[in-house]
Each structure stands twice: as C-alpha cells, then as structure tokens.
N, C-alpha and C positions, 0 to 999 in steps of 0.2 A: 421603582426598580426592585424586585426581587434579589434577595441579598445570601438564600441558601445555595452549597454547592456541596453538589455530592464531588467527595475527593474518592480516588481510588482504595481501595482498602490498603493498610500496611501496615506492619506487626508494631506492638509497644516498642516506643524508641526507650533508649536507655540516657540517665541524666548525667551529664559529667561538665568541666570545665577543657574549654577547649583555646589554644592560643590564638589570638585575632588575626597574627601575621599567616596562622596554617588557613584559613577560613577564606574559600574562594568565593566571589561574588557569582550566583547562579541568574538566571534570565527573569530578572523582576517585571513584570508588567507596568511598576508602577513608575515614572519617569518622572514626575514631579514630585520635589520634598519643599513643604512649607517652611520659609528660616526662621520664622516666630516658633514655629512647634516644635524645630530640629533646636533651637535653642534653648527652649525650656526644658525638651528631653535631655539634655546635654546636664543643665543644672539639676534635674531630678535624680540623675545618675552618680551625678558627682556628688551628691548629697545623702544620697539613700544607696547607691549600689544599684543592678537591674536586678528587678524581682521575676520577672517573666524570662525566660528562656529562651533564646532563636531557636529554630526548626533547622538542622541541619542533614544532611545526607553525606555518609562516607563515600568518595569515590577509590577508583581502583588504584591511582598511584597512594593511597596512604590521606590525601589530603580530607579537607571536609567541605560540602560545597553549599552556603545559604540559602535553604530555600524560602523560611518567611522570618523574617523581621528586618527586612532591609532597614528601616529608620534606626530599629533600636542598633545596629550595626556601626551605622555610620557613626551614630551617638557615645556609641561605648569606644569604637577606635580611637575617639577624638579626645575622650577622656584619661583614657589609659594606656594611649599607645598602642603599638604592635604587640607589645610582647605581653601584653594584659591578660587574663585568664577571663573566657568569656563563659558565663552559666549556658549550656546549650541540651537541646533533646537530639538524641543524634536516633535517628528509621536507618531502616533498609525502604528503598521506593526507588524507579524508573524514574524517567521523565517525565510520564503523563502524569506519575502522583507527584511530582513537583511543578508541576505548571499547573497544575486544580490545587496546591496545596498554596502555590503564592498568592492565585486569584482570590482564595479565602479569605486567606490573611490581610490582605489589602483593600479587599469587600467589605471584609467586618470591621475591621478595627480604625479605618476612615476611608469615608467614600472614593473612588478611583473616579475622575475623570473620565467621559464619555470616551474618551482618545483612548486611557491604559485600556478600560473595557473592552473595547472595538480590537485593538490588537492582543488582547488574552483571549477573546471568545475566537481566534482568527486560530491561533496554537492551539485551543481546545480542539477545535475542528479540523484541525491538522490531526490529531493525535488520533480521531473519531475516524480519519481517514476520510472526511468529508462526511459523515451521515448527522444530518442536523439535529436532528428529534435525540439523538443520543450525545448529541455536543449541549445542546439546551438543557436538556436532564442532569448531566453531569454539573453544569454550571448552576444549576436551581433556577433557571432562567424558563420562560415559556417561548414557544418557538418564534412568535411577532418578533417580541425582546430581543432573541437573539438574529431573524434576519435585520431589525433595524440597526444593531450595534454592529452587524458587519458590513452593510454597506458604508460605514462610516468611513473602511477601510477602500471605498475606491478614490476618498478625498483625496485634494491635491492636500500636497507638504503642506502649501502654508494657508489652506482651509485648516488644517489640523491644529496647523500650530494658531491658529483664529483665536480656536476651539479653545485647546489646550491652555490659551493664558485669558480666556473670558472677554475675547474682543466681539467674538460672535455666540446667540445661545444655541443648542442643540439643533433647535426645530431649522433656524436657516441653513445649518451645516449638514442636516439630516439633503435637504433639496440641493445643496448644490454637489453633492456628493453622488446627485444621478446624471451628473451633467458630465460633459468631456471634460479632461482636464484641463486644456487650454480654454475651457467656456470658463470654469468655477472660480483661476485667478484673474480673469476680468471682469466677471458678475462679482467680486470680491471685494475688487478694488473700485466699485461703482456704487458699491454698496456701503463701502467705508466713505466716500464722500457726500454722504447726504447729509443735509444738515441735522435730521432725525434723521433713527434707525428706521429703515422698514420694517414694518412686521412681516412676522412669514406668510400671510398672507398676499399681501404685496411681490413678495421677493418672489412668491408661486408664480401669481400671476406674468411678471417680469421674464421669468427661465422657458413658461410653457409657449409661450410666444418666441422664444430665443431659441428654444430645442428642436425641435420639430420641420427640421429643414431637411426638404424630401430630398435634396442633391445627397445629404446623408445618409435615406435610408438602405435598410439591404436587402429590399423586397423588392416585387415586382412591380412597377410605379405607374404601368399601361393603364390600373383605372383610375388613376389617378387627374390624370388630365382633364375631365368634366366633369368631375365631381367639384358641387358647391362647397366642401372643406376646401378647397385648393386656391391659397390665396392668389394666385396667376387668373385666377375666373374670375375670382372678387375683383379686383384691379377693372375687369374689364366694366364690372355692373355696377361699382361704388364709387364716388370719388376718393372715399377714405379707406384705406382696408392696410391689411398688415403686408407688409414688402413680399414681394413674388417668391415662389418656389418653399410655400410654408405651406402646412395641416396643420387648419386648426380644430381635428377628433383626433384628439390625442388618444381616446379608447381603440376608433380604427386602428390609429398608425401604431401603437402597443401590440393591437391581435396580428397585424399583419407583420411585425417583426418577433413575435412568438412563432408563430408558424415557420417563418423563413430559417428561424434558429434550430427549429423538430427538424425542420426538410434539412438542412444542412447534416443534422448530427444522423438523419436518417441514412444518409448520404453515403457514410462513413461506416459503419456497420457491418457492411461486406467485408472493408478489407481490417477493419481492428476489434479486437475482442470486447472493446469496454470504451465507448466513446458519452461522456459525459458535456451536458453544456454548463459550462460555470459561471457562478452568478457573480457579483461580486463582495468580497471579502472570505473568496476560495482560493486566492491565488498561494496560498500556504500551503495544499493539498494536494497538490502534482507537481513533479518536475520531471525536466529533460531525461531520456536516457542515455548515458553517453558510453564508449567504451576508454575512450582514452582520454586523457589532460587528470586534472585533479580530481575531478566528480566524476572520472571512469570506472566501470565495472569490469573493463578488460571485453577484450572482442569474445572469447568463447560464453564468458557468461550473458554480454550484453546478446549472441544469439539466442540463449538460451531465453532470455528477458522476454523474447520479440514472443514465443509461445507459452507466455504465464498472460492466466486468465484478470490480472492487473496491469494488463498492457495495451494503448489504447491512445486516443485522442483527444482533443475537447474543444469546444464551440465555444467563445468568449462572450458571454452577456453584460460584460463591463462596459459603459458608455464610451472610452477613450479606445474599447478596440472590438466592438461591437461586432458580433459577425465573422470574426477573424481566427481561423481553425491553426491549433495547435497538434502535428504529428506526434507519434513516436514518444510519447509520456506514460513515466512509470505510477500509477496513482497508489502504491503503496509503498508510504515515503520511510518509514523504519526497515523493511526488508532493501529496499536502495541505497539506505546507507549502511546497512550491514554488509553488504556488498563492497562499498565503495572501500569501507574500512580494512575489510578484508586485502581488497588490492592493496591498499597502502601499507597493511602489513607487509605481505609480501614482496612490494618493491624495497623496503624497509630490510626485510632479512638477505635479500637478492647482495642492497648493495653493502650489505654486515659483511655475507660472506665474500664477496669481491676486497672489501679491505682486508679483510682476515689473509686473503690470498697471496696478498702484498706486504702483508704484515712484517714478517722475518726482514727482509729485506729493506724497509722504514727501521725495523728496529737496532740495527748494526750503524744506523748514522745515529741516530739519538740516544743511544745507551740503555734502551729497554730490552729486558728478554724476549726474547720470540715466543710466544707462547702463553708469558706472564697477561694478565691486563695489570688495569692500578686499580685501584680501590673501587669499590661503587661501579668497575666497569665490566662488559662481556669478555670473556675469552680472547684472547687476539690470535691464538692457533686454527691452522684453516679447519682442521677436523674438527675444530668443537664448531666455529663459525658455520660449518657444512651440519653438522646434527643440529643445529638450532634451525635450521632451515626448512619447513617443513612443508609437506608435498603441497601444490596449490592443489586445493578441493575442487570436485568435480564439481561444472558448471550446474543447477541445477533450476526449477522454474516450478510451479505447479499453473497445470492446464486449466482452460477452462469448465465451466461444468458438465457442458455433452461433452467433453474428451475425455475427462472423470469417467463418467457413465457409463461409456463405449469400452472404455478401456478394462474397466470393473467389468464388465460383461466378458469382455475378450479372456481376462485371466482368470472366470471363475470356470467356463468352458474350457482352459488349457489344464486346467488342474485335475477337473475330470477325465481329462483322456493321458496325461500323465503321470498320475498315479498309481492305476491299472497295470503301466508298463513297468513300472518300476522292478527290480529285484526284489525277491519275495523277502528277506531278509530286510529290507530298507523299506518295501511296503509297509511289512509289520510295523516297524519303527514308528513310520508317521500314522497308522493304527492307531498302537499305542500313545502315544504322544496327546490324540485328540480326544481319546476314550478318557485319558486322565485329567487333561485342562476343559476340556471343552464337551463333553459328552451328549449335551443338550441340542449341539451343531447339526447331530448325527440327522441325515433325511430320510426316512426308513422307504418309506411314498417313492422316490426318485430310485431308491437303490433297487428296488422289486421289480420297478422297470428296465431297466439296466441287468439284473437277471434275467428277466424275462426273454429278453433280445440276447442276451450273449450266451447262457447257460442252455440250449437247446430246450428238449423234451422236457429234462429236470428241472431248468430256468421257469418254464410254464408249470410245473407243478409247483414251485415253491411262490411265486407269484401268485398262483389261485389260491392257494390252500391257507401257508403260514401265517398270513397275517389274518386268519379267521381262528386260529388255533389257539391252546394254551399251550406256556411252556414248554412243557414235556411231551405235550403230542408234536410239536415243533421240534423237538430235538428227536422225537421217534424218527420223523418225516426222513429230517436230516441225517441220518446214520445209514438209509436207503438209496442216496443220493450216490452219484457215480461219484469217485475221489477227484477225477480231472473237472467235471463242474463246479464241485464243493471248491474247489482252489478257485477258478475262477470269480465264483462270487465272493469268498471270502477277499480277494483283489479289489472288489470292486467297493468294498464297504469304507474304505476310508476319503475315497474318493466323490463321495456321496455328504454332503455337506449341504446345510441352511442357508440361506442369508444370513440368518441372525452370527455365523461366522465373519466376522469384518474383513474387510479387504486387507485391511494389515496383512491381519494372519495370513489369509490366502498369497498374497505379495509375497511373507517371509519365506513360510514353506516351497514355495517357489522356487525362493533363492538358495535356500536350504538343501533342496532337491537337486541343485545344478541343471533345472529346467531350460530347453532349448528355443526358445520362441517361435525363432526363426522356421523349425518344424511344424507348427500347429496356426503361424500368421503369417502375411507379407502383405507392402504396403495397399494400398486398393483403393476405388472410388468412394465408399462408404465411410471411409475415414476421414480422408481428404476435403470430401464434403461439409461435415464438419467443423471445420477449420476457416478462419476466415482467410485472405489472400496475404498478411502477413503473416500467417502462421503454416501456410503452404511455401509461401518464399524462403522460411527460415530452413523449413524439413528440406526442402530442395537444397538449399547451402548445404547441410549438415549432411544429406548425406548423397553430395557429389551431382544431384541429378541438374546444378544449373549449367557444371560443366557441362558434362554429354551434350547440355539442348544446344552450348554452342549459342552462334548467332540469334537464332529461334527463339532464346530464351525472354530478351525484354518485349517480343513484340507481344509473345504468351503473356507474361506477368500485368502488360497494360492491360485486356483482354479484359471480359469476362471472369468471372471464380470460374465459370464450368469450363471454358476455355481453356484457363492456367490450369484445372486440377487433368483434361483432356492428355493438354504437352506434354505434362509431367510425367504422366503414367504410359504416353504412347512413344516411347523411345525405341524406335525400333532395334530388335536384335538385341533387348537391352535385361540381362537376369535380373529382377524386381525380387525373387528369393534372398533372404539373408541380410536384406537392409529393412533396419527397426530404427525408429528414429527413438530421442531419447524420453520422449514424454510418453511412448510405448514402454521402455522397458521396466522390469520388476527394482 
C-alpha cells in the first residue's frame, strides 16, 4: 500500500501549549487503538513528557479542534487530566486539509486498518466531490488502490467489523463486499463455520455461483432463456448442474448490467443536468436536496438548486441496490451545506428576534431589565434583536455550462447596443473607466464596423481609410468629419470590447449601468432548449408560467422537453416581455 498523501497546502502553524479540556475531538479515521501501545504511550509520557506536538486547528467559537495525534491525545489526557497543558501546532486549514492531514498521520505513523482506510479514502472523495484520479492523488494512493479500498465501503457492518478485529483477511472481504448485503452476512457466517478457513479462492468460487441469479438482474433477460450459460437449460441436458435461474458468464451478465446502468443513466439526462452512476464507496458524494426539516435549504433556494449545473440524479452500481435511480440530489456536498447552515442561521436569528419581542414582558416577572442581557449574552431589546437579524440572501445557483455560454453570449450583445445609448456624460464615464483598467479589451476591428453601418458617408470613409493611416493623418481625416458622426462613433468605442474582457466585467458594468434586460431579451425557444425539463419546470415556478398553464400544466411537464418547452412559451394572450428568470439575470 502506498503510504504518501498529498495534504492540502496550509500556512506554518504556530507552537504553543494548549488546555486538554479546550481540545475537541475532530473526525479521526482511525477507530482502533491498540491497549498494549495506548499503554506504553501512556508510561512514555508520564516519564518523559510528549516530545511531538498534536496538529491542531482553531475553530470559530474560540475552541481548538484535533486533527492528528488522536493516540498521543488520549495518552496525554489520561496522564494529566483536563486541565494539563498540551504541546500543540495550531494551522489555519478547512476540512479537506483536515481529513488528508489525519489520514497522514495515521498512514505514517502506524498502519490503519483496511476498514479506517476504506472510510478516509470514502471523505477524501467526498471532499474531491467524487473525481477519483484526484481523490487517489491527493491520498498518494494509485487509482486500483483507491477503487479497491472503496468498495470495502459497500460491506456489511459486520464484514467490517470481520475485518476490523482480524477474523477475516482483506482478500475474502475484498469479495464479499460485491455481494448484496444480505448475501455477505450469510456467505459470513458459512464461512466462519468451516473447520479450515477457505481461501479466497474458494470463497470466489462459492459467491460466483451464489451471485449471479438472473431473477436479480436488471437487464433484459429475453436472450437469456437458450443460451447454454443458463443454468435452467443445464438442468435440462445434465444431471448435475447449478440450481435453475443462475449465469454462469459472469463477464456476459457484468456487460449486460453495465450497459443497462449507461441506458438507465441515459435515460435521465433530458430531464437533470448531471446524472452520475455511483459506484460503490460514493455514497459520501451526493445527497438529498431538501427545502425543509433540518437538512433544508428553504423552498426559494431549494428552486434555485433545481437550475444549478450540480443538480441531478444518480444510478446505483451498489450490489444491495443495483439499478436503483436516485432523484433530485445535490452532488456538491460543501455549497449544500453552506446553504443548509445558512438556513439554520437564520431560523436561529428569526427566533432571537421573536424572544427579544417578548422580552420586556418576561422581564417584569423575573426582575431582569428590559433591554439589559446577562453576561456572555445577546441583547434582549427588540431593536437590537431586529438589527442583528439580517436580510435572508438571495436565493442563488450557478447554471449549467450552455446556460453559462448562452448567457455570456446574450450579455456581451446587450452591452453593445447599451452603451451606445447611454448619456453621453456616463458613456464617457464607462470610456474612461476601461481606457484606464483595461485598455488592451478595446476591439478596434468590431468598432470600424459598427462605424461603418451607423456613421453614414463619414462611417465609410473612416472604416476604409484610418486604420491604413498614421496617426496624424488619422486625426487629419478626423477634424473633416461631420460633428454629429464624430459623436456617434466616439459613442460607440466603449462599447466595442474583446473577449479577453471577462464576463465579470461585462456583468458589473451591466449592473453599474442600471441596464434594462428585459429591453434587449425575453424568454424564447433557444433558451428553453437548453435547459433540461427540471430546469424548465423550476423557470416556470419562478416566474409564474405553471400557474397560467392551469390544468395543462402536468400533462406538458410529463411530455416530451420539446412539448413542455412548446406549453410554456404558447400561453395564449400571454406578455412573455419582461420576465427574465433568475440564472438570466446580471
């Protein structure tokens, strides 16, 4: 096993002594401590003092949180009490650099158990967001390595715990770990009763014969029936053969439930922006999106959710639930929980300021001031309880990648015909503005054309000529030119911009400008398109059109994409002007 890991980068930590009792316990990988070596650590301590440092991280309330020396922790608690002075390096680092920094630590300094590995490489890939070649990398692992140590993660509990305490070695928990889970604790327990252990060769032999039952599969099973793998045909031509309703080409009945898993996930595609089939030991890389209960993001953001280009589905390649499509999952699991926290904040201040409101009136039975808090506490006056309360942020989502695209397209077009209009006083402005950050942006090529067409007679002679000119003969040209042209073109030069301008900029100035959208777009087929059918459904909530459809609307939504995107836009008698959905706007 490969034993390097790249940890995330994070600045020199600083060395100090830090109290045991402040020192929270952080997410150790490593779930077994040896009592022989926790007690020798224990007298090494107590005899010498700890010479090595824990790895610690400050969090936000003040406290300190462990990320590697879980043993020497316990070791030194046990010596010195709570109130001990512990040698510690305290980082600034996230989570990912604490979940790569404990795997380290516990990689190097004694081996981890196939079990802690299997569930640290499961959080690496969490953190990876699912991309393996970069969860493998980070952990110094190669990518074999790390698919075999995550399928570890579809064992049952107590294949693990086999595992875990040396009842079973690797290679049999490796095999029964692709079995169902109600197969792996009775190949388990069939397996602990032998008088010898089987080897993994045996135990293969034993599963492939066990697995393989076509009532199981989730393909199509029509050729199945005459073909010589199908032990229902054996039966009929051998005396001996394996019990009815088994394949025994394990390679066929593999390709043909790969394919069933693509067709499935193909399936899905229309209507979700990112539909993944997960393998197992990914079940740590997606979850549910919810709007309400504890793990809600609240209804406006969860719509917003449904058109971020991390919004999607997934096909289960787990043996225990094979085949088995998951809706409505958000696969980028730190913006969901920055979400969810969010909410909780805010129910949090919601019901601050509802006591605060009550306050006075609790505080006339109990002999508190109105107003006062106690110590250590918030305000109990409603106006401050109301100023601590602060706006909920707009819902917001980022789109897929053609909506990116189209969208960037649409606003660098609105900006062009924008600008032009502006007052010549605020034209200037954003002129200026880009002559002095950005001068490089300017598109001289675009702007000559843009003359050409709006500047008449004069537009074509400054088109033909200037840009074959020098300087001076170019400012000659220009002093010939009618006054009402010259303004015109000079209008149109800031308006005339690169690519190499980022969408940023073009977005701000946008918004800077108090640019009208609604003027220069409205919704349309080519948008719509687009869009998969949950990300038409959400536009339609958001802005109003599922009402209108009325009745009409779910038979639309079952439909076809081009059907639903049809209903949507064919509302008769219906102003489609002036509604911009919100992954439209600047």
């Amino acid at each position: 096993m490969e034993n390097t890991i790249e940890v995330p980068a994070a600045p020199e930590g600083e060395l100090m002594k830090v109290k045991w009792a402040d020192i929270v316990l952080g997410d150790n990988p490593r779930k077994h401590f040896d009592p022989d070596r926790q007690r020798s650590l224990e007298a090494s301590i107590r005899a010498q003092g700890l010479h090595t440092p824990v790895l610690l991280r400050k969090l936000a309330d003040g406290r300190y949180e462990l990320v590697a020396g879980g043993r020497r922790h316990r070791a030194f608690g046990a010596v010195y009490g709570p109130e001990g002075l512990m040698p510690a390096l305290v980082r600034k680092g996230d989570q990912a650099f604490a979940n790569a920094a404990a795997l380290t630590e516990n990689i190097e300094r004694e081996p981890m158990t196939p079990v802690e590995e299997a569930e640290g490489a499961a959080k690496t890939l969490a953190d990876c967001k699912g991309d393996r070649p970069e969860a493998a990398k980070r952990m110094g692992w190669s990518l074999p390595t790390l698919e075999k140590r995550l399928a570890l993660m579809n064992a049952s509990e107590k294949v693990r715990d086999a595992l875990q305490h040396k009842v079973l070695n690797l290679g049999h928990a490796e095999l029964l770990a692709a079995c169902r889970k109600e197969t792996q604790d009775s190949a388990l327990d069939h397996l602990l009763k032998q008088e010898k252990m089987w080897t993994v060769v045996e135990l293969r032999s034993y599963l492939e014969s066990a697995s393989l039952l076509l009532d199981k599969a989730i393909f199509d099973k029509s050729d199945c029936g005459p073909c010589h793998h199908n032990s229902s045909r054996q039966s009929a031509l051998f005396g001996v053969a394996i019990s009815d309703g088994r394949c025994t080409n394990k390679q066929c009945y593999d390709k043909k439930t790969d394919e069933q898993l693509q067709a499935t996930a193909d399936s899905l595609k229309e209507e979700f922006q990112v539909v993944r089939i997960v393998r197992p030991g990914e079940n740590l890389t997606v979850i549910p999106l919810h709007a309400d209960g504890l793990k809600g993001v609240g209804a406006e953001q969860a719509l917003a959710c449904r058109t971020c280009e991390h919004f999607g589905a997934a096909v289960s390649a787990a043996p225990d639930k094979l085949g088995k499509v998951f809706k409505n999952l958000c696969m980028n699991v730190p913006c969901n929980s920055q979400h969810v926290d969010a909410r909780k904040k805010e129910r949090e201040a919601a019901e601050a300021e509802k006591a605060a409101a009550s306050g006075p009136a609790k505080a006339q039975g109990t002999g508190t001031k109105a107003g006062i808090s106690k110590p250590g506490g918030a305000p109990a006056s409603k106006a401050s309880a109301a100023a601590s309360t602060k706006k909920q942020a707009e819902a917001s989502a980022e789109p897929s990648r053609a909506v990116q695209d189209y969208r960037e397209k649409i606003w660098r077009t609105v900006f062009r015909k924008a600008v032009p209009k502006l007052p010549t006083s605020q034209n200037r402005q954003v002129l200026l503005a880009i002559c002095i950050t950005q001068p490089s942006s300017l598109d001289s090529h675009s702007l000559l054309d843009a003359i050409k067409e709006a500047a008449g007679e004069d537009g074509m002679t400054i088109a033909g000529s200037a840009k074959l000119m020098k300087l001076p003969e170019a400012y000659k040209l220009f002093t010939e030119i009618e006054p009402g042209h010259l303004r015109i073109a000079v209008d149109l030069i800031a308006a005339h911009v690169s690519t190499s301008m980022s969408v940023d900029n073009i977005r701000g100035l946008l918004k800077a400008i108090e640019t009208d959208l609604t003027q220069y777009w409205k919704l349309n087929g080519e948008f719509l398109t687009l869009l998969t059918k949950n990300e038409v459904d959400a536009v339609a909530i958001e802005l109003g059109l599922k009402e209108k459809l009325g009745d009409g609307y779910v038979k639309a939504r079952n439909g076809s994409k081009k059907e639903f995107v049809d209903a949507v836009l064919g509302i008769k008698d219906f102003e489609y002007r002036g509604l911009v959905p919100k992954m439209m706007r600047f």
